[in-house]
GUPA-589925 format. One record per residue (C-alpha): z, x negated, y negated. Coordinates in steps of 0.2 Angstrom, whole numbers, padded with zeros to 4 digits, always signed. Layout:
! residues N
ZXY
...
This chain:
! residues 532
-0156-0131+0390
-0161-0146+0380
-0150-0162+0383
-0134-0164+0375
-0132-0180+0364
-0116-0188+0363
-0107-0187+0346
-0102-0204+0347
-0120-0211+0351
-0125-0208+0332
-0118-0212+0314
-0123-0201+0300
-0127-0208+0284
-0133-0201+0267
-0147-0206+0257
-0146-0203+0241
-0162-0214+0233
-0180-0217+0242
-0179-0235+0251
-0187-0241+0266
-0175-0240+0282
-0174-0261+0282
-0167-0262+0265
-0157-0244+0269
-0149-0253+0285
-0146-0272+0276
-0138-0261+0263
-0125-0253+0274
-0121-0268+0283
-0129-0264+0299
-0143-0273+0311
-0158-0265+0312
-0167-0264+0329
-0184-0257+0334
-0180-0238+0337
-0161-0237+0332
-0165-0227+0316
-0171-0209+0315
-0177-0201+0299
-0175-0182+0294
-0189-0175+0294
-0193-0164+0276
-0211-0158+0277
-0226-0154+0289
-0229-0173+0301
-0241-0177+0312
-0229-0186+0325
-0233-0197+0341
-0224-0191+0358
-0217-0206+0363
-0203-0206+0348
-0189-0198+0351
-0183-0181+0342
-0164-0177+0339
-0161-0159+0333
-0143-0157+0327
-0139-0137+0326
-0132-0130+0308
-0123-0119+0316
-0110-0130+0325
-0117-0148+0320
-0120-0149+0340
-0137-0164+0344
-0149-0160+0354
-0163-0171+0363
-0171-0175+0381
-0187-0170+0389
-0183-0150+0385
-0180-0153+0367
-0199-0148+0364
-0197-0132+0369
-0181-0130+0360
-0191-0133+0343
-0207-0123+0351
-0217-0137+0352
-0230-0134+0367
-0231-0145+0382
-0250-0145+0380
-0248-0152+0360
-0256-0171+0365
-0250-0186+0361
-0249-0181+0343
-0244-0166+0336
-0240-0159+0318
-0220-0155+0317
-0219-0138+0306
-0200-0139+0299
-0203-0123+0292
-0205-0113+0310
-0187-0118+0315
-0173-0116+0302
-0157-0118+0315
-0159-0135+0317
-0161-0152+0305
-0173-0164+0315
-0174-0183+0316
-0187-0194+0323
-0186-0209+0331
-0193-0223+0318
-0201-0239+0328
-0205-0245+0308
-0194-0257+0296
-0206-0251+0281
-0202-0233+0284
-0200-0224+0267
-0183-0213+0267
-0181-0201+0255
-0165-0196+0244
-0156-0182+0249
-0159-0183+0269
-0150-0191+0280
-0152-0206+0294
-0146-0206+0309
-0140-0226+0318
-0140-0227+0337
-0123-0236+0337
-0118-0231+0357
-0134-0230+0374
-0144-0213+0372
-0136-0197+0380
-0142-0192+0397
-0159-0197+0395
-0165-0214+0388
-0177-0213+0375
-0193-0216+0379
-0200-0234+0375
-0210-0238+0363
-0229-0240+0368
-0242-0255+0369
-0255-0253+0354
-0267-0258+0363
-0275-0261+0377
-0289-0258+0391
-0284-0245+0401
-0269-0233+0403
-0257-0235+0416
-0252-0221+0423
-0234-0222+0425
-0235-0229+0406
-0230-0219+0392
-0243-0217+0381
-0252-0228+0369
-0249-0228+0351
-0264-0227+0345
-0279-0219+0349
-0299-0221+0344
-0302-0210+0329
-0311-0208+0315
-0302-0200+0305
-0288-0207+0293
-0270-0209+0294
-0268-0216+0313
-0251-0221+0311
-0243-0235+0322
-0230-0243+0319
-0228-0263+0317
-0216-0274+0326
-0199-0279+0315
-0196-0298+0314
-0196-0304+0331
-0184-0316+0338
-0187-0320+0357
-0172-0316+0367
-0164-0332+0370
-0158-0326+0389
-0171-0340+0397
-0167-0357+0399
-0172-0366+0386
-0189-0373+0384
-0196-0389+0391
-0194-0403+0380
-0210-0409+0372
-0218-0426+0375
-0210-0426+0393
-0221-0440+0400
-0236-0447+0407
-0252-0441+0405
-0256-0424+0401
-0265-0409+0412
-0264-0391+0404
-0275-0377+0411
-0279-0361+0401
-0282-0345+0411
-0292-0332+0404
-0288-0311+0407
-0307-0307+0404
-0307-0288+0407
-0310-0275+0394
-0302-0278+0377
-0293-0294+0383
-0313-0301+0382
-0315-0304+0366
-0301-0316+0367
-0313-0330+0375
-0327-0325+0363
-0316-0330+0349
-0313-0347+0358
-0330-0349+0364
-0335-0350+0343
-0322-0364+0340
-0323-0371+0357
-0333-0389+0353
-0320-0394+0338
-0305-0388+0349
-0311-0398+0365
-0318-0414+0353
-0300-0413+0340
-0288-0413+0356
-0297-0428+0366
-0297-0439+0349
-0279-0434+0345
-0270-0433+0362
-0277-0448+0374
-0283-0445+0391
-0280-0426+0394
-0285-0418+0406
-0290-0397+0403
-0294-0385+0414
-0302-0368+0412
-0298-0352+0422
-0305-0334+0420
-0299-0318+0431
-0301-0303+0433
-0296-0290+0447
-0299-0290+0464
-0313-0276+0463
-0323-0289+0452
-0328-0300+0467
-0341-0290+0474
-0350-0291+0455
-0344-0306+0445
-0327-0314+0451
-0309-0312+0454
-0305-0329+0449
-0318-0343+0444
-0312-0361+0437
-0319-0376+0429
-0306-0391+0436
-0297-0403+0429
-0309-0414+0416
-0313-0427+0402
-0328-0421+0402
-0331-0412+0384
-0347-0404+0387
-0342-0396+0403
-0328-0390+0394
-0340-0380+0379
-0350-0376+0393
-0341-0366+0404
-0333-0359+0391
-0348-0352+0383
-0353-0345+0399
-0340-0337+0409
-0344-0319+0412
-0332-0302+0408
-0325-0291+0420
-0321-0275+0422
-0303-0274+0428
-0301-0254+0437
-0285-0252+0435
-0272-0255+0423
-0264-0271+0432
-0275-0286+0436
-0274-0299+0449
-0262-0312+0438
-0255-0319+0455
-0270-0322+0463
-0273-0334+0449
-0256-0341+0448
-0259-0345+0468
-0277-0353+0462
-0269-0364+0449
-0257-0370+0462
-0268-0374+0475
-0285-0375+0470
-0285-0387+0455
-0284-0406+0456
-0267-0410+0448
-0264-0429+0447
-0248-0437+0451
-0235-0442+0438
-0244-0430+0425
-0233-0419+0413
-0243-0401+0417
-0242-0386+0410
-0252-0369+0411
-0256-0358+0397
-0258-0340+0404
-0263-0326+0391
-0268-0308+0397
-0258-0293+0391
-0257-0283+0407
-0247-0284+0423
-0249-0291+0441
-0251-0282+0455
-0236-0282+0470
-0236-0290+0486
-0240-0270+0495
-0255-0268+0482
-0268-0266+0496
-0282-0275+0489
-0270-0291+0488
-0273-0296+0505
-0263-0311+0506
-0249-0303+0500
-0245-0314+0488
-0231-0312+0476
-0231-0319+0459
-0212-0323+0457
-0215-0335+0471
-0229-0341+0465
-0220-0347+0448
-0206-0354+0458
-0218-0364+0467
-0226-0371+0451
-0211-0374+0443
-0207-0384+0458
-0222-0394+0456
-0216-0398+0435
-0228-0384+0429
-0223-0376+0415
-0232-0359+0408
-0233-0354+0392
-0234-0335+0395
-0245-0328+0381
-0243-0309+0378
-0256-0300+0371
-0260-0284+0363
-0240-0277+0362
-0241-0270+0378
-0222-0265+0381
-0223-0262+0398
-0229-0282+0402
-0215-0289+0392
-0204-0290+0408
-0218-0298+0416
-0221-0312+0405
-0202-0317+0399
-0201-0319+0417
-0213-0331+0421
-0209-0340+0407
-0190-0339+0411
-0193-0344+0429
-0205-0360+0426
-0195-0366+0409
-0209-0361+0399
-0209-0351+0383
-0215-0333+0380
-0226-0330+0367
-0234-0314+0358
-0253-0313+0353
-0257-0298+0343
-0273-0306+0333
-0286-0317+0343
-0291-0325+0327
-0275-0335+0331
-0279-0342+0347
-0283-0355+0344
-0270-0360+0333
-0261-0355+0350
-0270-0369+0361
-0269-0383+0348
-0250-0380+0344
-0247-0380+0363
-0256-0394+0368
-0247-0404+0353
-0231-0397+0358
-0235-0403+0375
-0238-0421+0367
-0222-0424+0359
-0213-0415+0342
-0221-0426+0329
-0238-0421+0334
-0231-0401+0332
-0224-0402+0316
-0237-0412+0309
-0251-0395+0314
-0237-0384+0306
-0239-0391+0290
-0258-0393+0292
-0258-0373+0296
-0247-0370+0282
-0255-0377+0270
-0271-0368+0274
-0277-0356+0257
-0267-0364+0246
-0250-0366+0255
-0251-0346+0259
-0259-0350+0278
-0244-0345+0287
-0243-0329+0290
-0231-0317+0302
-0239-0321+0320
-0240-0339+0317
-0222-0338+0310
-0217-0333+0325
-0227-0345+0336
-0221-0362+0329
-0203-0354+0328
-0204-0351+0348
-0212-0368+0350
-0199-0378+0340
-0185-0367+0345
-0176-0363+0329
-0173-0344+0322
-0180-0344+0306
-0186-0331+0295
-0200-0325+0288
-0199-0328+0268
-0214-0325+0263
-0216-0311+0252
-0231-0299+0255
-0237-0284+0242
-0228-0268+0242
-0230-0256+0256
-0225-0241+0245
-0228-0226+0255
-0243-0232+0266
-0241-0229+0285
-0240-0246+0292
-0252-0253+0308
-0248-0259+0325
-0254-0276+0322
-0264-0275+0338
-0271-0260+0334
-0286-0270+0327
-0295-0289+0328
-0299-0295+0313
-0315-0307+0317
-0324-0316+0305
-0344-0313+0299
-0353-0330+0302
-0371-0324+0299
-0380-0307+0286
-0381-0295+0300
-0380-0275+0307
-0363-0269+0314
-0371-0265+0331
-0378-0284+0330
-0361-0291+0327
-0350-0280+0338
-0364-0285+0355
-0364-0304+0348
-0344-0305+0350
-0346-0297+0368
-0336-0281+0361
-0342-0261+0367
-0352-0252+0351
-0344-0237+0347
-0347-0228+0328
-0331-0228+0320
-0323-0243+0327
-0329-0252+0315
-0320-0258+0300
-0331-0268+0284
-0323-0279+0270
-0325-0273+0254
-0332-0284+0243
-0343-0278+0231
-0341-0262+0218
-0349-0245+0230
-0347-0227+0231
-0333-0224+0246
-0328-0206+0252
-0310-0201+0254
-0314-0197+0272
-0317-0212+0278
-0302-0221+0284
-0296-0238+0274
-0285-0253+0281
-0273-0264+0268
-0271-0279+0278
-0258-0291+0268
-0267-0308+0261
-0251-0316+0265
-0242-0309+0279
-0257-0301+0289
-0246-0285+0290
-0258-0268+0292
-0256-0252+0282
-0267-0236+0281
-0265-0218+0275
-0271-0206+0263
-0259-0219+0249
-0274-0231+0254
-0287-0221+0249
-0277-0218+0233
-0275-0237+0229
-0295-0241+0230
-0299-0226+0221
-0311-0219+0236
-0316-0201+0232
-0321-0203+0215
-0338-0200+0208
-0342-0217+0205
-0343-0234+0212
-0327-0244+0215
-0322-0262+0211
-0311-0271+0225
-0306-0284+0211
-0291-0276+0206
-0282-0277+0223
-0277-0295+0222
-0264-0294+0235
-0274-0286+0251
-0291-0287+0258
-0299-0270+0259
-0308-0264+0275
-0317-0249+0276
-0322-0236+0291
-0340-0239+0293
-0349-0223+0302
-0367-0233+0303
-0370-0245+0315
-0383-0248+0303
-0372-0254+0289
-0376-0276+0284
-0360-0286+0286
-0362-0302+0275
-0358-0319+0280
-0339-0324+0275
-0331-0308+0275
-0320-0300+0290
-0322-0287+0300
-0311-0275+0309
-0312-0269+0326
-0302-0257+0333
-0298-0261+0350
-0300-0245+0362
-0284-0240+0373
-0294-0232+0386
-0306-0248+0389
């Protein structure tokens, strides 16, 4: 039998005109949440297993859903993590799937399920990470995969607002001189975070000396506990003035490997406490960015047992303050890193691109200095490209860091019908230098793999329908892909294609040649690989 869903659990509204479920649920008066809305399905879908399916019986009007509503429609237990949905094989029932997109496209003549009441008897399953380095495996599963092909649809997060159930933030400019550490996850695809510091490192390291007087930054890298016997659990560079030092150990700090999904965050939070050379009287603070989670006190390579809540408490004993940085929208770390910025007065931030980190630091460490200082780098950040230099994630950031709701006005190209992106689903680096994909991909310490690789287009070529294309919006930064994309550049055609009439997006192109030349001052896409 498949679970019974409470009647009461849904409302049932009609669709009478194509709309996105944002606009459909702002015109009905309703709030809309990350998976609250369900779709009817019309036509053949390739759908993702961690969305949830409700099948309401024509018969008797009666929902359906839970763990056994697969076999109900016939879908087979062995389908994947994505599966094409045939409505045609099961006339008894209408369908519905669980949307985790505000862009979705509803069309007329269907109907939409709302999530007004809790799930029935089973809670739907969480939406997953887009990202990340390895699978957990008491996870659900992530929501993308590596591919070549086109259409990988993920789905990108709504307009995030941080819960407000922490205490509010430290004030800024709380006194004295200033100590911040930044600790570094470098294991598999959180690594490419540090190489995207280590290219700005000297003006970040020079601009903060000249602009904050006598700070004092320390730099911290970790791994797992396995890493020891190779590179390290956790290494350090102290407290210091010292600018080259700073470049220096930055620019050569090895990656690790990690093993297993969590990594050993409480072994560095313990370091941080009792290793570095904190001066008295100093306002501290510690910047933590990983996007997994620590191990517990009975994990057996954690010898000393250490538990991270105590950790925290401890630090925020000493007047440390973390600013939890989550990266890669890995769901089940969310708890993780709320937490420790709940517990240490901190504030919890989301990293989905590490082009922004260092936006990150530098709006940090002002923050840290006093609220002048903040606001003056927001208007400096948006007025980047002509006033258009604040985009979604960076929205977001100086939101959090202020603490105001706002929202984010600005208005970005139209979706249409394209299949939205998990924003982490790719990193969007920056060519500095004319050369070969593999080149590039090695230099930024990333693992080569055909495919992966995404080129700007940038000059009129032939491209082929079978290549997969990214829209990434000029102004919010927001991903789209689908077969719609291939429409809009004109691939498949004969002839060669011009970008210059897609004002509105920058245009990245599946590359299957590790031989293809990236020029200088263009982007290129990297799609980070959920099993590394």
């Amino acid at each position: 039998m498949a679970s019974p869903v409470k009647s009461s659990r849904f409302r049932t509204l009609k669709v009478t005109k194509k709309t996105s479920i944002k606009d459909f649920v702002s015109a009905h008066k309703l709030e809309f949440e990350k998976g609250k809305g369900f779709y009817q399905l019309t036509k053949p879908e390739i759908i993702q297993d961690y969305k949830e399916i409700v099948a309401r019986r024509k018969s008797d009007g009666s929902f359906i859903s839970g763990s056994t509503v697969r076999s109900t429609l016939g879908i087979p237990d062995d389908a994947g993590k994505k599966f094409k949905f045939d409505l045609s094989k099961i006339p008894d029932f209408d369908v519905f799937i669980q949307s985790t997109s505000y862009n979705r496209a509803l069309m007329p003549d269907t109907e939409f399920l709302y999530e007004v009441s809790g799930g029935g008897d089973e809670p739907a399953p969480p939406a997953p990470a887009a990202g990340g380095k390895k699978r957990k495996t008491e996870a659900g599963p992530a929501a993308t995969t590596t591919t070549k092909k086109r259409g990988v649809k993920a789905e990108p997060k709504a307009e995030p607002a941080d819960e407000a159930s922490a205490p509010p933030p430290a004030p800024p400019g709380g006194g004295g001189p200033m100590e911040i550490v930044f600790c570094f996850d470098t294991t598999g695809s959180m690594y490419p975070c540090l190489a995207e510091v280590r290219k700005k490192i000297q003006d970040v390291v020079k601009r903060l000396h000249k602009d904050i007087a006598g700070i004092r930054m320390a730099l911290m890298a970790h791994g797992d506990y396995q890493d020891a016997a190779s590179t390290y659990d956790v290494t350090w560079l102290d407290f210091t003035t010292d600018q080259k030092r700073l470049c220096n150990w930055a620019k050569s700090v090895k990656n690790t490997c990690g093993y297993d999904a969590d990594e050993c965050y409480e072994l560095a939070l313990r370091k941080v406490r009792t290793q570095l050379s904190w001066t008295p009287g100093t306002q501290r603070s510690l910047v933590m960015i990983g996007d997994c989670e620590p191990h517990a006190p009975n994990y057996p390579l954690n010898k000393e047992k250490i538990d991270w809540k105590k950790e925290a408490d401890l630090l925020a004993g000493m007047g440390v303050h973390i600013y939890a940085v989550q990266s890669l929208d890995r769901r089940e770390s969310t708890k993780f890193y709320k937490e420790l910025a709940r517990r240490t007065h901190g504030c919890h931030l989301n990293l989905n691109q590490f082009s922004s980190i260092v936006d990150f630091m530098m709006a940090i460490c002002y923050r840290e200095r006093g609220a002048d200082q903040l606001e003056a780098y927001e208007k400096e950040v948006r007025s980047r490209r002509g006033g258009g230099g604040m985009n979604r994630e960076l929205h977001q950031l100086f939101d959090v860091l202020t603490g105001r709701k706002t929202t984010f006005t600005a208005t970005g190209a139209a979706a249409g019908d394209l299949e939205p992106v998990s924003p982490s689903r790719f990193q969007v680096l920056t060519v500095d230098e004319r050369c070969d994909i593999k080149t590039f991909v090695m230099n930024n310490s990333l693992i080569f793999k055909t495919g992966r690789g995404f080129y700007e287009f940038t000059k009129p070529e032939k491209i082929s329908d079978k290549k997969e294309v990214v829209l990434v919006d000029k102004t919010t930064g927001d991903m789209f892909t689908g077969p719609e994309a291939c429409d809009m550049i004109g691939a498949g055609g004969s002839g060669r294609i011009k970008p210059a009439s897609l004002d509105s997006w920058r245009v990245f192109v599946q590359s299957t040649s590790y031989n293809r030349v990236l020029m200088p001052d263009t982007g290129f896409l990297y799609e980070v690989d959920p099993e590394h």
